[in-house]
C-alpha positions as CSV (number, residue, x, y, z in Angstrom):
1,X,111.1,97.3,110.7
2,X,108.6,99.6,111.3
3,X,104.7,98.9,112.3
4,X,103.7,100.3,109.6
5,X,105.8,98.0,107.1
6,X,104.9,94.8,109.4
7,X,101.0,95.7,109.4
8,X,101.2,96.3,105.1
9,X,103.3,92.3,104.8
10,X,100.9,90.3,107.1
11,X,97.7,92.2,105.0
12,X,99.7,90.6,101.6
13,X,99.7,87.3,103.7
14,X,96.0,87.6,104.6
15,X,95.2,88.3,101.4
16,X,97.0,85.3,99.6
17,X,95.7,83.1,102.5
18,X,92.4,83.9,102.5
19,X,92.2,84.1,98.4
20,X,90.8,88.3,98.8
21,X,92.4,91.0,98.1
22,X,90.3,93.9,99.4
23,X,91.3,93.0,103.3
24,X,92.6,95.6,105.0
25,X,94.3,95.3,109.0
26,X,94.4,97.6,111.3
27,X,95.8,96.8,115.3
28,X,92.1,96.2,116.1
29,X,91.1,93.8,113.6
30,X,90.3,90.5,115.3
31,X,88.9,87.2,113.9
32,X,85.7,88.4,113.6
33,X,85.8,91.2,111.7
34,X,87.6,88.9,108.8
35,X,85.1,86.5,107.1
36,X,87.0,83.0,106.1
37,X,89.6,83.9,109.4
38,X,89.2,80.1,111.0
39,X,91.1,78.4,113.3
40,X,92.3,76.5,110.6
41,X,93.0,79.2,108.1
42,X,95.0,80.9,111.1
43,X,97.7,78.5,111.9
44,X,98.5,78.7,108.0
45,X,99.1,82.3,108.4
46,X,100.7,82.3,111.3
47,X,103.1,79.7,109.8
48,X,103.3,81.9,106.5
49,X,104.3,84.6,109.0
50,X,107.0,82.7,110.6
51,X,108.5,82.0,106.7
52,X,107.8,85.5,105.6
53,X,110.0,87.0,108.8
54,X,112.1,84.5,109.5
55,X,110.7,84.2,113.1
56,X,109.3,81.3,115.6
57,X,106.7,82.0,117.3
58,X,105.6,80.1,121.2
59,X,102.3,78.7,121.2
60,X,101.5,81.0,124.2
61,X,102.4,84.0,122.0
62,X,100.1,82.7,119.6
63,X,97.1,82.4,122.3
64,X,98.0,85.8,123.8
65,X,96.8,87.5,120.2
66,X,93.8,89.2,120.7
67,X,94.2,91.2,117.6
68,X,96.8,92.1,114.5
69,X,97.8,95.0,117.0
70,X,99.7,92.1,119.7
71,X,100.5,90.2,116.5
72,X,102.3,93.1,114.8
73,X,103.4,94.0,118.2
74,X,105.2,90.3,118.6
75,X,106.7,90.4,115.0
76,X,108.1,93.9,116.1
77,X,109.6,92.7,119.1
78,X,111.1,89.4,117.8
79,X,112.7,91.2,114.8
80,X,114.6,93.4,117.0
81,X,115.9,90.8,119.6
């Protein structure tokens, strides 16, 4: 799977999390530039993204995101192993 395809299914999950559906991602988008992305709202979409892919992310993974880029980045890297 692409980045490309990866970036456009965790901006649906976004979306359906956060109840809007004019976000858009990019690699750089971090916490702040997403209104309503809290800690709380983040571990549900970090468990919708585990669902959605079929993956498991390590809690250190999850503290080394600094932005969709490393999260994309991890997805990409844990569907190819």
């Amino acid at each position: 799977m692409e980045e490309q395809e990866i970036l456009s299914k965790i901006t649906g999950i976004f979306c359906t999390i956060l109840k809007r559906q004019n976000i858009v991602l990019s690699d750089s988008t971090t916490t702040a530039d997403i209104d309503g992305w809290d800690s709380l709202s983040h571990m549900m979409i970090i468990d919708s993204i585990e669902k959605s892919f079929g993956i498991k992310f390590k809690l250190m993974e999850i503290m080394k995101f600094s932005n969709i880029g490393d999260m994309v980045a991890c997805i990409k890297k844990k569907l190819t192993t």
